[in-house]
Backbone bond lengths (Angstrom), bond angles and torsions (degrees), N, CA, C in turn:
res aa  C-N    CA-C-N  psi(-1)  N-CA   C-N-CA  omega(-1)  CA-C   N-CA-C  phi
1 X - - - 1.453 - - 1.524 108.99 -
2 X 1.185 115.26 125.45 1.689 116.50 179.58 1.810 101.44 -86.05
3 X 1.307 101.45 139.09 1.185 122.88 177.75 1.586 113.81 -157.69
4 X 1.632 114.86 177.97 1.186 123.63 176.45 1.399 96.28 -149.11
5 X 1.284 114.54 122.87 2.191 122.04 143.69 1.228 106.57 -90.67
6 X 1.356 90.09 128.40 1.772 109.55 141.96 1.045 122.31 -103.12
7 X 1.729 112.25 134.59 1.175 111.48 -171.92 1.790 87.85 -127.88
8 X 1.530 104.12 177.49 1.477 98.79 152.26 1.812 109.04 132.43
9 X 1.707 103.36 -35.73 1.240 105.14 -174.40 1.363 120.27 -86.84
10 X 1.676 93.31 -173.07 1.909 95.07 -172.90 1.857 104.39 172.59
11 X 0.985 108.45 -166.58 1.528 119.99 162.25 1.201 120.68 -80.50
12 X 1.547 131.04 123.88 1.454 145.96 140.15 1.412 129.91 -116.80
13 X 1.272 90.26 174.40 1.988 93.90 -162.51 1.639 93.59 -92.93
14 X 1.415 157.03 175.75 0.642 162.04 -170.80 1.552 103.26 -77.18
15 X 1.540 105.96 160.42 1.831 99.25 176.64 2.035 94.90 62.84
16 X 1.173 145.48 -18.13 1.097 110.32 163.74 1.048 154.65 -124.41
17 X 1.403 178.13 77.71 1.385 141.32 37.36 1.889 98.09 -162.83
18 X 1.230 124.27 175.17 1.308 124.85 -176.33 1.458 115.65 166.57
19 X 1.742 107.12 144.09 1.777 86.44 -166.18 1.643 86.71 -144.31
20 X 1.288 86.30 142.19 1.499 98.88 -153.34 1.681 100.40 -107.65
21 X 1.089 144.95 82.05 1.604 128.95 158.51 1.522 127.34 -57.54
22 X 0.880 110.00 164.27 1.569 121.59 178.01 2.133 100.47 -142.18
23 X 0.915 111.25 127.26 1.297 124.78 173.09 1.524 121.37 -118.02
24 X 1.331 109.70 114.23 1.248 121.43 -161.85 1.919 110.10 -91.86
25 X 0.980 97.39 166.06 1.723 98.10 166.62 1.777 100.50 -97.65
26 X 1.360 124.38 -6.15 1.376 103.76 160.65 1.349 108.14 101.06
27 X 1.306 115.47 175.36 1.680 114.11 -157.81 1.880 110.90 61.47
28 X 1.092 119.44 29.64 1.398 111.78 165.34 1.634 112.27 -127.55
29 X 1.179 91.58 43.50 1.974 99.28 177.00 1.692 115.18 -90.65
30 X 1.243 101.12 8.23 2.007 112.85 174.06 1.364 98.82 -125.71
31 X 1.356 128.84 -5.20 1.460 127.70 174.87 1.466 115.81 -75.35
32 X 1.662 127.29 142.14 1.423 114.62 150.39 1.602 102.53 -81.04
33 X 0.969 97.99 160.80 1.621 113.97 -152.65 1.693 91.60 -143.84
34 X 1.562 94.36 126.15 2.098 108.85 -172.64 1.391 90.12 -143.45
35 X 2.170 92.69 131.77 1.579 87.80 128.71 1.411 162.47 -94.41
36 X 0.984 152.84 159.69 1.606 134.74 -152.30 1.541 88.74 -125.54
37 X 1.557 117.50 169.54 1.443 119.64 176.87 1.801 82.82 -152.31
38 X 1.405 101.58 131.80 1.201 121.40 153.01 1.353 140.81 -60.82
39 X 1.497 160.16 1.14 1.770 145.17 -93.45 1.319 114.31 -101.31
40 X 1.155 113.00 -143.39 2.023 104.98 -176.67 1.751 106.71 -78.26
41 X 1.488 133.59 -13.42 1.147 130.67 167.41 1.085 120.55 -77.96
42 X 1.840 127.01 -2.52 1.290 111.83 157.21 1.332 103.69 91.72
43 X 1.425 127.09 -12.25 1.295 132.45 -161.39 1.833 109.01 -97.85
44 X 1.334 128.09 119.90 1.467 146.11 -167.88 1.344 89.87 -57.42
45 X 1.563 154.48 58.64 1.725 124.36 -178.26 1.709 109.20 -66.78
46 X 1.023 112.39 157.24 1.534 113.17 141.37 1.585 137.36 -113.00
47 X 1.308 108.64 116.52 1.791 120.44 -166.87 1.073 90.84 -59.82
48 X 1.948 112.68 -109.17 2.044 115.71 -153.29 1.698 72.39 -111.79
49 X 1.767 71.16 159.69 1.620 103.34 175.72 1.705 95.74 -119.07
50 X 1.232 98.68 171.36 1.542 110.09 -178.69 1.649 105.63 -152.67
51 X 1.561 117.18 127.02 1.183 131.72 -155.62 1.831 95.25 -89.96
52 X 1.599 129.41 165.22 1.090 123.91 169.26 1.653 106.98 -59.64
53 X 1.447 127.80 -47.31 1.126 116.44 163.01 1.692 149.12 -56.19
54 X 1.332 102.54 -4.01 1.650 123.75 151.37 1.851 84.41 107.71
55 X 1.565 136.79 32.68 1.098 141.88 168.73 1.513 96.86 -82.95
56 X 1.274 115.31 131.72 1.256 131.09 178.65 1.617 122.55 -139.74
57 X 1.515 115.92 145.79 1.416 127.65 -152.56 1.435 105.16 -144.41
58 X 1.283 114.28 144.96 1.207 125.56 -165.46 1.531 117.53 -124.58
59 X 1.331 96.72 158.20 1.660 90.85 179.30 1.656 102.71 -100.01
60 X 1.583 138.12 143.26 1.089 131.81 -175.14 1.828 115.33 -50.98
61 X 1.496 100.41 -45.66 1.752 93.54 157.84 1.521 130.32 -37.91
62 X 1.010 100.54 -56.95 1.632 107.67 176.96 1.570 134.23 -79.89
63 X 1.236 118.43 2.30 1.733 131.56 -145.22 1.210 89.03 -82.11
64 X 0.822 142.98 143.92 1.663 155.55 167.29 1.436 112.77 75.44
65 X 1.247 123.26 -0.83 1.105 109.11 -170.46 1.778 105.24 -114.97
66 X 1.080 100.81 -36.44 1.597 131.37 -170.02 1.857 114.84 -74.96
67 X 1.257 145.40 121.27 1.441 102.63 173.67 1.970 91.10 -146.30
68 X 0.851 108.30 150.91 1.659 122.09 -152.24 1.659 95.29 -152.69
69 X 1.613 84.08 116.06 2.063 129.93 -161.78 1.310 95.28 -119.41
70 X 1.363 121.53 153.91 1.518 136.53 133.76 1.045 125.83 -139.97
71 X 1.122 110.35 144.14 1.075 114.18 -171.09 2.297 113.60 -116.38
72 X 1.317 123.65 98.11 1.321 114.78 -160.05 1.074 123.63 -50.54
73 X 1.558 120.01 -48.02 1.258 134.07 -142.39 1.054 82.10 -96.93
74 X 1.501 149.04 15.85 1.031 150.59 157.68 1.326 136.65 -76.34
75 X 1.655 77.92 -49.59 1.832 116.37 -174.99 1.771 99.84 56.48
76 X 1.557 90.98 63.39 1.763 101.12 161.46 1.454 100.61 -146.64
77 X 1.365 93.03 178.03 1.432 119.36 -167.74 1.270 104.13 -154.78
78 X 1.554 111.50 125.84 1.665 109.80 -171.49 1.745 95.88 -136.24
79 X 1.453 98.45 155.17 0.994 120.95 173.28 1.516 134.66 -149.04
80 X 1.474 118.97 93.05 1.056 132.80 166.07 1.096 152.66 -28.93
81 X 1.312 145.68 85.56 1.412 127.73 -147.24 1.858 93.84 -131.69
82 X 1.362 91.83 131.02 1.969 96.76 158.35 1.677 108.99 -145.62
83 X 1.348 100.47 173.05 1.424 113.35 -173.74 1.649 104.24 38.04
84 X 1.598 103.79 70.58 1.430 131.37 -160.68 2.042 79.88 -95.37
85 X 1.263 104.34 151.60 1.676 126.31 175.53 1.319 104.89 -128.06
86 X 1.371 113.07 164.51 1.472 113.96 165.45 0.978 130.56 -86.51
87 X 1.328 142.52 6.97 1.409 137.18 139.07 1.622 115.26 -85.31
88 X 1.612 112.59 24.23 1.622 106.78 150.78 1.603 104.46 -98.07
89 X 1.252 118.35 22.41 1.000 130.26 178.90 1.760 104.57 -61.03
90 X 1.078 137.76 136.80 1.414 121.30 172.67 1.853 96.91 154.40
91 X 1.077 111.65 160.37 1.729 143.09 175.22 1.650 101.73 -66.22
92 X 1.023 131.18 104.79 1.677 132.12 -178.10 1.800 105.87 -101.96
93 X 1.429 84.15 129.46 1.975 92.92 -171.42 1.607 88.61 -120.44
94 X 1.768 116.00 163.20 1.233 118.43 165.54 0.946 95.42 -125.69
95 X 1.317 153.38 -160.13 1.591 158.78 -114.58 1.787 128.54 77.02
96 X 1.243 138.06 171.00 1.033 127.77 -110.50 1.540 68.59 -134.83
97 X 1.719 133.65 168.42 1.125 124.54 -159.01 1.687 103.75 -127.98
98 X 1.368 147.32 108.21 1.365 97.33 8.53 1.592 103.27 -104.82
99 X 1.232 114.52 176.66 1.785 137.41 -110.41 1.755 78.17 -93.67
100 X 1.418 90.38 171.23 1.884 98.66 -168.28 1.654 76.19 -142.38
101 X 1.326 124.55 145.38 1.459 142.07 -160.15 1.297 101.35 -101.91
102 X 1.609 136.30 8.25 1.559 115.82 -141.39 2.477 57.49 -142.73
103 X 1.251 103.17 -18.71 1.467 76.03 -161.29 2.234 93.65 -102.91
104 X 1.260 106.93 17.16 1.104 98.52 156.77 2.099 125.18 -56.58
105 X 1.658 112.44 127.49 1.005 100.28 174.08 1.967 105.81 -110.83
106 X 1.594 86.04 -139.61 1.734 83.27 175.15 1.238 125.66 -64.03
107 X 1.427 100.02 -46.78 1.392 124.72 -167.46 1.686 101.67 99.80
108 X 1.520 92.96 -173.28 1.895 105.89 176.08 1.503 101.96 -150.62
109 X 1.347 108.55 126.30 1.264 116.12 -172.03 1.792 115.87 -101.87
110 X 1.721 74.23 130.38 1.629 94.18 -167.11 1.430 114.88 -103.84
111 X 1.752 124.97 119.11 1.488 133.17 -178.30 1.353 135.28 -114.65
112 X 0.995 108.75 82.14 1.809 99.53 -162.28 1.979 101.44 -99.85
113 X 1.413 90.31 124.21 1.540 106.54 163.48 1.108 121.11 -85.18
114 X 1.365 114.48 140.31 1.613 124.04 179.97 1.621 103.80 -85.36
């Protein structure tokens, strides 16, 4: 069965740091591979993407702060976050770019206090 967990999140104070994996069941080593964040608008965004060749793209929210690796032979997907704010506040999904509906998982919910 193909799937993805995210694991990784939690509560932080503002300004601090958190690293988010996603672990795949694999076969997504020709995929670009994104994370998405959910927040109080309900709205699916997608932050950085990451190319099969380890090319990676950012959303202007996130650019310097954010940085998103994979690793195959792993079958993960990581995502880095520092000098975290409270409107990165939000539900973090990984999935494959763009997104396939059957590979939605829980997500991991991310809270940063000011």
């Amino acid at each position: 069965q193909v799937q993805l967990v995210e694991s990784g999140g939690g509560s932080v104070q503002a300004g601090g740091s958190l690293r988010l994996s996603c672990v795949t069941s694999g076969g997504f080593s020709s995929n670009t591979m994104a994370w998405y964040r959910q927040g109080t608008r309900n709205r699916r965004t997608v932050i950085p993407t990451v190319s099969p060749t380890g090319y990676a793209d950012y959303d202007e929210d996130v650019r310097g702060r954010f940085t998103i690796s994979r690793d195959d032979a792993k079958n993960i997907l990581v995502l880095e976050m520092k000098d975290l704010k409270p409107e990165d506040t939000a539900t973090y999904f990984c999935n494959v770019r763009p997104p396939l509906r059957k590979l939605w998982g829980q997500g991991t919910h991310v809270f940063v206090t000011s």
